[in-house]
C-alpha positions as CSV (number, residue, x, y, z in Angstrom):
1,X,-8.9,10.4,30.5
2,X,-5.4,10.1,31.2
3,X,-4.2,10.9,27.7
4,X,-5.7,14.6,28.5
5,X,-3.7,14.8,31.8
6,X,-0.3,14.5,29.5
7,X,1.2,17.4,28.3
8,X,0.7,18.7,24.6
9,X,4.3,17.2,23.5
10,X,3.8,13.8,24.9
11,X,-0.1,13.4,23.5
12,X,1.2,14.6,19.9
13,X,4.1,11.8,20.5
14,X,1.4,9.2,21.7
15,X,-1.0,10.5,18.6
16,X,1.5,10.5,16.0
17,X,2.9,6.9,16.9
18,X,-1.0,5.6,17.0
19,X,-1.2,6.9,14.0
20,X,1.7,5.9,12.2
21,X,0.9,1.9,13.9
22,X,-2.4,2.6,12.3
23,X,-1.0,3.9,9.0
24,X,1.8,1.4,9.2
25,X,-1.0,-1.7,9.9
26,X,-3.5,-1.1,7.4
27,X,-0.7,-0.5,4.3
28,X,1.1,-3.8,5.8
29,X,-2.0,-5.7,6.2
30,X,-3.2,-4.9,2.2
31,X,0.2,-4.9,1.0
32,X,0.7,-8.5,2.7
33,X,-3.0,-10.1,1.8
34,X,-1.9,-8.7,-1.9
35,X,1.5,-10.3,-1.8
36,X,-0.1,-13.4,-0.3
37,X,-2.4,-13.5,-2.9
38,X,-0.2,-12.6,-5.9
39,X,2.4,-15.5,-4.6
40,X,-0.9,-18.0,-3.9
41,X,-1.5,-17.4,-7.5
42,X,2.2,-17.8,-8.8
43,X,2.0,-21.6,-6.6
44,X,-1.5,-22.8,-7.7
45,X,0.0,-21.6,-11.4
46,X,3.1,-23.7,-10.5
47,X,0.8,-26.9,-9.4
48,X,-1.4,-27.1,-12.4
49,X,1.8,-27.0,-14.6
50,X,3.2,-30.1,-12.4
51,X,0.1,-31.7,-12.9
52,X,-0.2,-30.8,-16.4
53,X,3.4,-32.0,-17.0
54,X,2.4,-35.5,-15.4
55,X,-0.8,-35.4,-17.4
56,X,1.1,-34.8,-20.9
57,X,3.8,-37.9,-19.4
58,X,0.8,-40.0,-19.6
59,X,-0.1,-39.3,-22.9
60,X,3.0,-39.4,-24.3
61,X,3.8,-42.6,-22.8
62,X,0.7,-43.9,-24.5
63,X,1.8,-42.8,-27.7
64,X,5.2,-44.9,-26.8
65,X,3.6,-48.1,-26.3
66,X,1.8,-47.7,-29.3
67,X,5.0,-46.6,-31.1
68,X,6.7,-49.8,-30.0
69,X,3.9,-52.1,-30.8
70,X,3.3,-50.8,-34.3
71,X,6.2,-52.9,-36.0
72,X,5.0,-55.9,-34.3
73,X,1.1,-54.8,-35.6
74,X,2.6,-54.7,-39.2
75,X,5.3,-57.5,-38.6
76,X,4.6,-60.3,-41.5
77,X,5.7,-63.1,-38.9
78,X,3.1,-61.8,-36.4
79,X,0.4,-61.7,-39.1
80,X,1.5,-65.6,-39.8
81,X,1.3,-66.3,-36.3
82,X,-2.2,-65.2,-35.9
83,X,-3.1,-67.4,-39.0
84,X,-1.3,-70.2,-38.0
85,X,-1.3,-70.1,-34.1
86,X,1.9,-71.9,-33.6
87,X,3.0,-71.5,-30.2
88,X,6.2,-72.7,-31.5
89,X,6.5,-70.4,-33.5
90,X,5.9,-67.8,-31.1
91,X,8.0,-68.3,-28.7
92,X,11.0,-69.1,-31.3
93,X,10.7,-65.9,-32.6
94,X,9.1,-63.3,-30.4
95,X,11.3,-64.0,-27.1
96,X,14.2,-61.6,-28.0
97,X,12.6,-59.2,-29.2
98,X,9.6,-58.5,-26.5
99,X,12.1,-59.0,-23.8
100,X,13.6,-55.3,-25.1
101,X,10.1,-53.3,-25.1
102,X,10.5,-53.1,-21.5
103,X,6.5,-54.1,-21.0
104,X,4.9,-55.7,-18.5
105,X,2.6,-57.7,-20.2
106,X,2.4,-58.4,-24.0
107,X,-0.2,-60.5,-25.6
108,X,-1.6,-61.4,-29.3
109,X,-5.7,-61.3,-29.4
110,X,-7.6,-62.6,-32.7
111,X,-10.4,-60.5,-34.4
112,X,-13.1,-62.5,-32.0
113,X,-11.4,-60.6,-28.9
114,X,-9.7,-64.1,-28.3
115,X,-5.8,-63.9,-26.2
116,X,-4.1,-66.1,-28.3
117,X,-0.9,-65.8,-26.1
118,X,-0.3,-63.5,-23.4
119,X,3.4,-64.0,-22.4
120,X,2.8,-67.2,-20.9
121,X,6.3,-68.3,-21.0
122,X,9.5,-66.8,-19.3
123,X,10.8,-64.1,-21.8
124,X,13.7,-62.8,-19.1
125,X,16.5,-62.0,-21.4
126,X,20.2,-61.9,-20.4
127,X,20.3,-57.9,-20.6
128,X,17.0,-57.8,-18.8
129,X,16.1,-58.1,-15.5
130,X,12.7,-57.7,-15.9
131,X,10.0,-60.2,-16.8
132,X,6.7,-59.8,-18.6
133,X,3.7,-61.1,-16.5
134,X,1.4,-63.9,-17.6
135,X,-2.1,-62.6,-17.5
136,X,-4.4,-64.8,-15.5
137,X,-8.4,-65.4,-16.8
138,X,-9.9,-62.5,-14.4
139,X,-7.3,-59.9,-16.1
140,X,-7.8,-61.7,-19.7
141,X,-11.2,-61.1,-19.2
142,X,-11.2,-57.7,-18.1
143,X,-8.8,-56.9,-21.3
144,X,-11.6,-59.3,-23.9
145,X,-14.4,-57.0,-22.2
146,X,-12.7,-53.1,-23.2
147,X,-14.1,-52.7,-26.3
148,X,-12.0,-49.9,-26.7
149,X,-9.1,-51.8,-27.0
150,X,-10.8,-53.8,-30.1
151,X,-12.8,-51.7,-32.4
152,X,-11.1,-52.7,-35.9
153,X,-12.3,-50.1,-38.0
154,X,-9.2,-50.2,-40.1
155,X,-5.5,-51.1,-39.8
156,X,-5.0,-47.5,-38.3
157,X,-7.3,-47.9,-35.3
158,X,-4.2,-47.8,-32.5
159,X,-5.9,-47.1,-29.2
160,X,-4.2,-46.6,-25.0
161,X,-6.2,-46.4,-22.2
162,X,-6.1,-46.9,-18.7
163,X,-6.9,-50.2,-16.9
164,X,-7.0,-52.0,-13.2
165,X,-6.2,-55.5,-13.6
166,X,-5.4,-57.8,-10.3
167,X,-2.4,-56.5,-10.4
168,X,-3.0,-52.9,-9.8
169,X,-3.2,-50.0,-12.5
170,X,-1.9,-50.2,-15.9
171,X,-1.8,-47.9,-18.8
172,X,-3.0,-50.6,-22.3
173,X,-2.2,-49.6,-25.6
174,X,-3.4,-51.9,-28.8
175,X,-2.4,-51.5,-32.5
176,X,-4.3,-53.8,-34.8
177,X,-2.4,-56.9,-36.8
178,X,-2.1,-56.6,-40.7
179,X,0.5,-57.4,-43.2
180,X,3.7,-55.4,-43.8
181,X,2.1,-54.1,-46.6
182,X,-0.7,-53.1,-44.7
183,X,-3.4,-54.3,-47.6
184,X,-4.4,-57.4,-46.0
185,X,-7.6,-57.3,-43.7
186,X,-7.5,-57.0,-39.8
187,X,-6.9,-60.4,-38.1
188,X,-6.2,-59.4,-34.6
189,X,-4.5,-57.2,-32.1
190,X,-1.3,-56.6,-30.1
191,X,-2.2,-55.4,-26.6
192,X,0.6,-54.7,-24.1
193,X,1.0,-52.8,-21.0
194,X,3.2,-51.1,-18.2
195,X,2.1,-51.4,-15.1
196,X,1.5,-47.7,-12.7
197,X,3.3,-49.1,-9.5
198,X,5.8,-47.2,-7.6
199,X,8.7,-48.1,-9.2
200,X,7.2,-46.3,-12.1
201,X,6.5,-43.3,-10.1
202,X,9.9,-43.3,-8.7
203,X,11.4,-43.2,-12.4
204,X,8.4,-40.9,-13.1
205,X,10.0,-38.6,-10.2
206,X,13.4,-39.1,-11.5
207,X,12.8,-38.1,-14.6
208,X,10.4,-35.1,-14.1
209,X,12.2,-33.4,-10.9
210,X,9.5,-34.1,-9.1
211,X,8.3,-35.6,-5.4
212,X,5.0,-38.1,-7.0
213,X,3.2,-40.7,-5.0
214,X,0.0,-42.3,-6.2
215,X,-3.3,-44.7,-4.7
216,X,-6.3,-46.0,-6.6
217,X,-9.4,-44.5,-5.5
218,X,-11.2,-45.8,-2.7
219,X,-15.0,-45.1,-3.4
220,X,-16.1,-43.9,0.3
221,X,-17.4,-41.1,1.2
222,X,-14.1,-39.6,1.3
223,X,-13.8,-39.9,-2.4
224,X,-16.3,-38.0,-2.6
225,X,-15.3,-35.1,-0.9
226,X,-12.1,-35.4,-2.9
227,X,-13.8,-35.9,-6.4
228,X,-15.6,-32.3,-5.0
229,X,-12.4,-30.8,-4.5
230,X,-11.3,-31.7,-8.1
231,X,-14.6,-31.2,-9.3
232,X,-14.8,-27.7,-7.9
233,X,-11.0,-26.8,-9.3
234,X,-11.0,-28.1,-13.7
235,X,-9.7,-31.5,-12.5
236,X,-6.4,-30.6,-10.2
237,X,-6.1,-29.6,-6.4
238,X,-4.0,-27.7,-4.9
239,X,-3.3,-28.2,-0.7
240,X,-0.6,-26.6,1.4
241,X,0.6,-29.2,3.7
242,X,2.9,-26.7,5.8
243,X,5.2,-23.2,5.2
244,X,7.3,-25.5,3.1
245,X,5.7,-28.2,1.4
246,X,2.5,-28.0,-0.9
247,X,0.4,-30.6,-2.4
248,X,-0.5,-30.8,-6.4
249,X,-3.2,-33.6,-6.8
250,X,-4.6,-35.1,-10.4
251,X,-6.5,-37.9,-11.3
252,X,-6.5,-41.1,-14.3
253,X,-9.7,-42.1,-15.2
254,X,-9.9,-45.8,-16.7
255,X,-11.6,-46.4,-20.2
256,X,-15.0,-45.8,-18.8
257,X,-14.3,-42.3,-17.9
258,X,-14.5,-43.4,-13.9
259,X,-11.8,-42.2,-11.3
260,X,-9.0,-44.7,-11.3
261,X,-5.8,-43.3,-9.3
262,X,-4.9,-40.3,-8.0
263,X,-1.4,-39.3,-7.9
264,X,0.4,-36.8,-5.2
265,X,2.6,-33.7,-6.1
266,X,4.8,-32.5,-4.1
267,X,6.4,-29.4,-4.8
268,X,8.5,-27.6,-2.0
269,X,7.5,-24.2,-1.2
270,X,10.3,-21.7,-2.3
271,X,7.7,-19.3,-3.5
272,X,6.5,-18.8,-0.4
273,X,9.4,-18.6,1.0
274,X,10.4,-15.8,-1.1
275,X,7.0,-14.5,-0.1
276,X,8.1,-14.7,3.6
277,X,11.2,-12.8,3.2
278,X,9.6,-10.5,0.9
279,X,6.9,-9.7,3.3
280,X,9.9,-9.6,6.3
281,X,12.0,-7.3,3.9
282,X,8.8,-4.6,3.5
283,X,7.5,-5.0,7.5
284,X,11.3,-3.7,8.4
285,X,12.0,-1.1,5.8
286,X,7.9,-0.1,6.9
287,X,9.1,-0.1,10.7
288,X,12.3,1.8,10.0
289,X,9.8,4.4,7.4
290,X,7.3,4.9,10.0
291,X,9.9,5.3,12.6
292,X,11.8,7.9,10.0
293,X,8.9,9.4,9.5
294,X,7.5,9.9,13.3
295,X,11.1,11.2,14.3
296,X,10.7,13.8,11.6
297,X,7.2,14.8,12.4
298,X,8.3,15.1,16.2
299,X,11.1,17.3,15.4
300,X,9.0,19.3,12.3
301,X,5.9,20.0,15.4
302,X,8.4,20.6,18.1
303,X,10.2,23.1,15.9
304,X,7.5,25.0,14.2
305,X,4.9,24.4,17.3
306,X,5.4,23.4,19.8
307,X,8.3,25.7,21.0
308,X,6.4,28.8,20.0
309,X,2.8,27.4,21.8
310,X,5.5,27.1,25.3
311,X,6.6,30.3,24.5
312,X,3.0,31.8,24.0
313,X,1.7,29.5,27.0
314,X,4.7,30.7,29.3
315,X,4.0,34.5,28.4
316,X,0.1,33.8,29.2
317,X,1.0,32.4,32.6
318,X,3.2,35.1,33.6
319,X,1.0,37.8,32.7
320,X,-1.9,36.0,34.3
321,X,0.2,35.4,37.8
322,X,1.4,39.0,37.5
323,X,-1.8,40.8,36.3
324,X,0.8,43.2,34.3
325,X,-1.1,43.7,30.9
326,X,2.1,45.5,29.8
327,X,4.3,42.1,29.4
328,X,4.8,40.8,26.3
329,X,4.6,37.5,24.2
330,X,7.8,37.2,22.3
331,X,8.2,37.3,18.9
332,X,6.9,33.9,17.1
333,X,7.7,34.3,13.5
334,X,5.3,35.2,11.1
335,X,3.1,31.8,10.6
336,X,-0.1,31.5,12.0
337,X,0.8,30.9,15.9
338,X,3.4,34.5,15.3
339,X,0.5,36.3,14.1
340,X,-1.7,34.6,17.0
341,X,1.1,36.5,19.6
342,X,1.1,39.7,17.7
343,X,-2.8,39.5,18.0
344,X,-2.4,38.5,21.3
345,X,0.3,41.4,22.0
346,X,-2.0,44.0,20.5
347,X,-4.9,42.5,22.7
348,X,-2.8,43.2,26.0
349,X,-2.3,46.7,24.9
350,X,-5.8,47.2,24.1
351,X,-6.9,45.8,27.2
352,X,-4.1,47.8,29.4
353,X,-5.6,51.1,28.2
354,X,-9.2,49.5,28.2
355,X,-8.5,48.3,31.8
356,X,-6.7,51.8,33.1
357,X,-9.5,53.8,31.2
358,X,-12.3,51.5,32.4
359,X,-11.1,51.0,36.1
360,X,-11.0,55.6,36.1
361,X,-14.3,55.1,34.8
362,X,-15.3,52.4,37.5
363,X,-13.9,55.0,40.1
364,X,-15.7,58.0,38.9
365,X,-19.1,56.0,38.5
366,X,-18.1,55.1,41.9
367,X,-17.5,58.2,43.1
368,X,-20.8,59.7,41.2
369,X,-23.0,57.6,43.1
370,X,-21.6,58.0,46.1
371,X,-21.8,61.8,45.5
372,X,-25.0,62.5,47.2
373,X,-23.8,61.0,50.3
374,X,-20.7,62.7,50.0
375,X,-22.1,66.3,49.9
376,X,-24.3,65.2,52.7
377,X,-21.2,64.5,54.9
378,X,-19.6,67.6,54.1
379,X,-22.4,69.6,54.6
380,X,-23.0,68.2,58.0
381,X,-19.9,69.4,59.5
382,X,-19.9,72.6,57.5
383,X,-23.4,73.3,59.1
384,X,-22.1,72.6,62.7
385,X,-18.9,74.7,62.0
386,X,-21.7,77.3,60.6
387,X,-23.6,76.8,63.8
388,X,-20.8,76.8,66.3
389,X,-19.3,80.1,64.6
390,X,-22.9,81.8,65.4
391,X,-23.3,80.8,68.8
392,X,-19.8,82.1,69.6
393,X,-20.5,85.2,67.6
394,X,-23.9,85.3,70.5
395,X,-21.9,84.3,73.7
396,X,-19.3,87.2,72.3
397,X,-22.0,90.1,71.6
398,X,-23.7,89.0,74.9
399,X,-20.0,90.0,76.5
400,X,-20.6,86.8,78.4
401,X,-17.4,85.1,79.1
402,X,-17.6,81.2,79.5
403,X,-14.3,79.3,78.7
404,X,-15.8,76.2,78.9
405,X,-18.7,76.9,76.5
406,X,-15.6,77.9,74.3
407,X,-13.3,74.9,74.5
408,X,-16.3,72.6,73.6
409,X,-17.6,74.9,70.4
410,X,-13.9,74.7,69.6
411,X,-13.5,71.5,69.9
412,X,-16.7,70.4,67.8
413,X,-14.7,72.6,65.1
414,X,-11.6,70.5,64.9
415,X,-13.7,67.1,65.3
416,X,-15.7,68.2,62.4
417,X,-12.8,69.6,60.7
418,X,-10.4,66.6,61.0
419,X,-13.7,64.3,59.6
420,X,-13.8,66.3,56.4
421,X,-10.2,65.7,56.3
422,X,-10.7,62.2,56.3
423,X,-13.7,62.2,53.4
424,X,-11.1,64.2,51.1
425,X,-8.3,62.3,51.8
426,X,-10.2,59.3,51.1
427,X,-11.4,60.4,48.3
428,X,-8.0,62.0,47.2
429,X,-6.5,58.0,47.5
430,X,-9.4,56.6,46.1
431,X,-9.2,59.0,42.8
432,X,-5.3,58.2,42.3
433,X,-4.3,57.5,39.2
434,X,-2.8,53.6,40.0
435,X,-0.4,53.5,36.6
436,X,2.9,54.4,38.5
437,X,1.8,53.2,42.0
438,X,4.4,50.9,43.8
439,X,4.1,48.3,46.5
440,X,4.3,49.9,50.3
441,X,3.4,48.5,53.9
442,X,-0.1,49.5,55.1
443,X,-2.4,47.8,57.6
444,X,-6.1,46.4,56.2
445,X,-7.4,48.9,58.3
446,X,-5.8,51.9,56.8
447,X,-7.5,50.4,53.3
448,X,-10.6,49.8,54.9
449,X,-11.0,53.5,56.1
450,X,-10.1,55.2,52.3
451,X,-13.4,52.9,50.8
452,X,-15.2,53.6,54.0
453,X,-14.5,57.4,54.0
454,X,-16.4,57.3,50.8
455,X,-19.5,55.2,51.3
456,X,-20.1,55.0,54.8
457,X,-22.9,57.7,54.8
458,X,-24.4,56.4,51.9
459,X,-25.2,53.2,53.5
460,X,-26.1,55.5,56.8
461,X,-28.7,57.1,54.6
462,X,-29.9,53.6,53.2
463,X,-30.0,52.1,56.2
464,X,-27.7,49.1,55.4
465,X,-25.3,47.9,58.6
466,X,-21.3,47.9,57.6
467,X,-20.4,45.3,60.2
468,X,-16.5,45.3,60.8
469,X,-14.4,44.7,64.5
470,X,-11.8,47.1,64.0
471,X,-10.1,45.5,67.0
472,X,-8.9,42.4,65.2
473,X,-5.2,42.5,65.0
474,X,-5.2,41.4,61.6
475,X,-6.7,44.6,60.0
476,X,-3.7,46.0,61.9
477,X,-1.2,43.6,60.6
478,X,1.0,45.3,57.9
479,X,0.7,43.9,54.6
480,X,2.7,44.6,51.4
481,X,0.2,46.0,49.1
482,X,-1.1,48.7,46.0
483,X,-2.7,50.7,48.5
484,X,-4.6,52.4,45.8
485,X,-6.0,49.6,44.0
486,X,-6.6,47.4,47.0
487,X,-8.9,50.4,48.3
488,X,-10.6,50.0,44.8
489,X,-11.2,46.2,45.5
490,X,-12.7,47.1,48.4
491,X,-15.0,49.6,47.3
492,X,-16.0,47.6,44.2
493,X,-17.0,45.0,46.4
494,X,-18.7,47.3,49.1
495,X,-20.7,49.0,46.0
496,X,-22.3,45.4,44.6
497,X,-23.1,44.5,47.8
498,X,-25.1,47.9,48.1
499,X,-26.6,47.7,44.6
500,X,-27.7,43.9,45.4
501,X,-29.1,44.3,49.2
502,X,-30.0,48.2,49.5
503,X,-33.9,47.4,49.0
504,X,-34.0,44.4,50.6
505,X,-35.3,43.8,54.6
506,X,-32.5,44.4,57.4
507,X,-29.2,44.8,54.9
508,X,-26.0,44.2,56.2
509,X,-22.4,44.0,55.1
510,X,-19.8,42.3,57.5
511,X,-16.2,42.0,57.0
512,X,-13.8,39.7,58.7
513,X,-10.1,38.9,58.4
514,X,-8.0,35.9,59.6
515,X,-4.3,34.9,59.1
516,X,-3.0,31.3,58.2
517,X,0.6,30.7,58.0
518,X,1.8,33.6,55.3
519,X,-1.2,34.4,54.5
520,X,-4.4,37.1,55.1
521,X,-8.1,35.9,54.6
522,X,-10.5,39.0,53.8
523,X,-14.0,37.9,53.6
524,X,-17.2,40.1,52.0
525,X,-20.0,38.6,53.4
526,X,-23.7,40.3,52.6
527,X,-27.2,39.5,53.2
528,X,-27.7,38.7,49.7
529,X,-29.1,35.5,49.2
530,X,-25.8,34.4,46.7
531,X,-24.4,33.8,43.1
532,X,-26.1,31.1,41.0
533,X,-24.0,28.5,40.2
534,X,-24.4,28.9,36.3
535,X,-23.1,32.1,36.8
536,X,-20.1,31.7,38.9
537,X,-18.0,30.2,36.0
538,X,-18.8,33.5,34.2
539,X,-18.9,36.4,37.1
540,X,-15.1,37.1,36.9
541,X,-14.9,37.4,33.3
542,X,-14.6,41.0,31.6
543,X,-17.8,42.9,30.4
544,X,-20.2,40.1,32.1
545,X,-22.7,41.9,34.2
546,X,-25.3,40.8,36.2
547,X,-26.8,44.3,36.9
548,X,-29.6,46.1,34.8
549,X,-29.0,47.8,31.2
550,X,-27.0,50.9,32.2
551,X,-26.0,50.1,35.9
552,X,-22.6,47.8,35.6
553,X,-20.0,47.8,32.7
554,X,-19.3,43.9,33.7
555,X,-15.3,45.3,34.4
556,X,-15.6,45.8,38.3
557,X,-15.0,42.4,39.3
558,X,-12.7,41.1,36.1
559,X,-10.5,44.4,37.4
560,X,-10.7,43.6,41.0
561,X,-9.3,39.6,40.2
562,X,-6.7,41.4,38.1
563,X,-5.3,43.5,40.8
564,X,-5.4,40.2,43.3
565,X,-3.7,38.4,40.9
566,X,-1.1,40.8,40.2
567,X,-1.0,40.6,44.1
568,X,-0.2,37.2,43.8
569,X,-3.4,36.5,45.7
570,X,-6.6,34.4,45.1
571,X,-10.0,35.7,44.7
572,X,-13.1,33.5,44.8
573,X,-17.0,32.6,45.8
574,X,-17.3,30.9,49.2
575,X,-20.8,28.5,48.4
576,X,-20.4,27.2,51.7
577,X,-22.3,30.0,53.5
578,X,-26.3,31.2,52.9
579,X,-25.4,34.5,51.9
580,X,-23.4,36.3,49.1
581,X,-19.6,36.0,50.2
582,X,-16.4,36.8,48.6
583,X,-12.8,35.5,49.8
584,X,-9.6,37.5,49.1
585,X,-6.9,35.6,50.0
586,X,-3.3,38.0,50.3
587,X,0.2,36.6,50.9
588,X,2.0,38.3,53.8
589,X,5.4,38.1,52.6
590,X,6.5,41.2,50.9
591,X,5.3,41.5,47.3
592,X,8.1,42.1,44.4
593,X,7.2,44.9,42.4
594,X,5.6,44.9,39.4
């Protein structure tokens, strides 16, 4: 995953924008579908009060026509006309008057729902421009047929509806006809009208502030999706058209309670305009907040840390390329990671002495075992010194003088003089305390000989082959090294391979060198059939063993990779070969010191 090939500062940046988008998202998202919702509420609210306003015009303007025909219902010269049905009469003395109701149609019925005169004659007036209709036989006999507009219960009974006559839509009212003093009976009606065409929607929109169109119903099947619509919302609808225009829909019925016309509101969408710009206003000032709030989180983790995980990761890396437990992580504070270094300080220490204590224990368990073999090796040449000394004690009390018999007694003295030199003086190297031990030039060779002065006759005794060409120049070659602890590498590694092969058929250890560029390539190879793969991960890690209960402390190979490292070499499993093999890898170019 590439996210965990980023450094720790750039994945918390990367995290801590995700989350912030995410945290950002989810608030915007409910805060906008609860804006949305609150400002979808405010303009349905604001489009059943425009409907509601046009629906309260309607019945007001009902009330109006009744208003202005209730003089003429209780007019004395009406109530004559009806008894006398002079048109004469009528037209003498209704013209100027009806002209000024500003009606469309006007008519006089008798108590049989007979039109006794329906504005048949031209009533334009000089003030007005308009002129009442004449109502032809389909439209009288629509009105004779709405017995709505004829019940005569008593002279109160004033009654508006809602009517389509050939001319379109029209809004009737009808007051009944009696005397001024109202105690004569019932002889008729006054039914007039004003016609719902779009002039009167355009004064309708005038006078209301409002944008209203209207259409009769056609009764397809589109009507009655839209009667579902109303149906489904109390009798209003409410449609957005686009961001800035919604419509407001209501319907008329006629006097038998069927659709008649619906008329169109439209109301301009400044709510949800403000909605826009209030949603705009909080997506920046949540941009800018999130953006506020990642910078500070950056600079809040980078301070208190980040800075002190480089610091602890930096120390880590230096004592691991160095090997020198004695380094220190620098103080961290006293939070949780400053405590983590003092822990981690107090580890170091605890390992230094566990590591100097365990690697003098490693040597003297080392040199315990090898022990046996030891005293074996000194013995040998003590017994051939012992031996030699008799025989020349012989040759002398036999007063037998032979030079030559000498010079080779005396020379087996001094060979097997200078090879106890050797076993002690590998020994005496092999023993050194390592603390204050400083970088010098030595050949591989001269390292080689300290380990094998120790264990060679062991593995004599045992049987096992030490395979080595001692006339490669590269065990020659000068290297800058620890001679001390590089000779404890090499017995470390000479000791498991003994442990691991020593029963087994035809043992053998070889070593080789080669030299690449600047550097030296020392390779353990044994006739051990190799390291499990499971186990490889774990085999340099301190106090992991794979010897019996009371045989390995699990330090000899952590220690050995800690003095490589500190070397500034490499030390690892080769799996390409059948047998057990270990590569040290050394550089050549002189070593600082440490």
């Amino acid at each position: 995953m590439i996210l965990n090939q980023l450094s720790l500062r750039y994945r918390i940046l990367i995290i801590l924008s995700l989350l912030c988008t995410l945290l950002f998202f989810f608030i915007y998202k409910y805060n906008a579908k609860q804006i949305a919702s609150d400002f979808s509420k405010i303009e349905t609210s604001e489009g059943i009060t425009n409907v509601e306003r046009v629906n309260e015009h309607f019945l007001v303007l009902g009330q109006n026509i009744i208003s202005k025909l209730a003089d003429w219902g209780q007019w004395d010269d009406a109530y004559d006309y009806i008894k006398t049905k002079n048109p004469k009469f009528a037209q003498d003395n209704f013209q100027p008057s009806i002209s000024n109701l500003k009606l469309d149609f006007f008519s006089f019925w008798t108590k049989d729902q007979k039109m006794l005169w329906g504005a048949d004659i031209d009533l334009k007036s000089e003030e007005e421009e308009k002129t009442l209709i004449s109502l032809n036989s389909k439209d009288r006999e629509t009105l004779q047929n709405i017995s709505l507009l004829h019940t005569f219960k008593d002279g109160q009974d004033k009654r508006a509806t809602f009517v389509l006559l050939s001319q379109g839509p029209y809004i009737v009212a009808s007051v009944p006809i009696t005397s001024s003093d109202g105690k004569s009976p019932v002889l008729g009606k006054v039914i007039a009208g004003i016609k719902l065409d779009d002039t009167f929607f355009q004064q309708l929109s005038s006078q209301l502030k409002l944008m209203i169109s209207a259409k009769l119903i056609d009764k397809t099947s589109d009507f009655k999706s839209t009667l579902l619509k109303f149906e489904k919302n109390a009798n209003y609808n409410i449609e957005v058209i686009n961001d800035k225009l919604i419509k407001a829909s209501g319907f008329i019925k006629d006097f038998k309670n069927e659709y008649l016309l619906i008329y169109q509101i439209i109301i301009s969408r400044v709510i949800f305009q403000q909605s826009q710009i209030t949603l705009s206003t909080f997506l920046y000032s949540m941009v800018f907040a999130a953006f506020i709030f990642m910078i500070i989180m950056i600079i809040a983790i980078e301070r208190l840390v980040l800075s002190k995980l480089i610091k602890l990761f930096q120390g880590i890396i230096k004592i691991r390329k160095t090997g020198n437990l004695k380094l220190q992580i620098p103080n961290l504070g006293g939070d949780e990671l400053g405590k983590i270094g003092n822990q981690f300080n107090q580890m170091l220490r605890d390992l230094d002495h566990l590591s100097a204590a365990n690697l003098h224990n490693e040597k003297l368990a080392s040199l315990g075992e090898m022990a046996a073999g030891i005293a074996h090796e000194i013995n040998n040449p003590l017994a051939v010194i012992s031996g030699t000394i008799s025989m020349l004690k012989k040759i002398i009390n036999k007063e037998i003088p032979d030079n030559l018999k000498y010079l080779k007694y005396f020379d087996d003295i001094d060979k097997t003089v200078t090879r106890m030199t050797k076993i002690i003086s590998g020994m005496r190297n092999i023993s050194r305390n390592p603390e204050s031990e400083e970088f010098i030039l030595c050949s591989l060779e001269e390292v080689l000989n300290d380990a094998f002065a120790i264990c060679q006759e062991k593995f004599k005794l045992n049987r096992i082959e030490l395979i080595w060409d001692s006339t490669n120049p590269c065990f020659k070659l000068p290297i800058s090294c620890l001679r001390v602890q590089l000779s404890q590498v090499i017995l470390n590694l000479i000791s498991n391979s003994f442990d691991a092969i020593y029963q087994s058929n035809k043992p053998w250890v070889k070593i080789s060198a080669s030299q690449t560029e600047n550097v030296m390539t020392i390779i353990f190879e044994d006739s051990g059939l190799g390291i499990p793969l499971e186990l490889q991960s774990k085999i340099f890690e301190p106090f992991f063993t794979t010897k019996e209960v009371g045989k390995g402390t699990g330090l000899g190979l952590s220690l050995s990779n800690s003095i490589i490292n500190r070397h500034g070499g490499k030390m690892s499993i080769d799996n390409s070969r059948k047998n057990t093999c270990f590569i040290i890898q050394l550089p050549l170019k002189a070593n600082e010191k440490n």
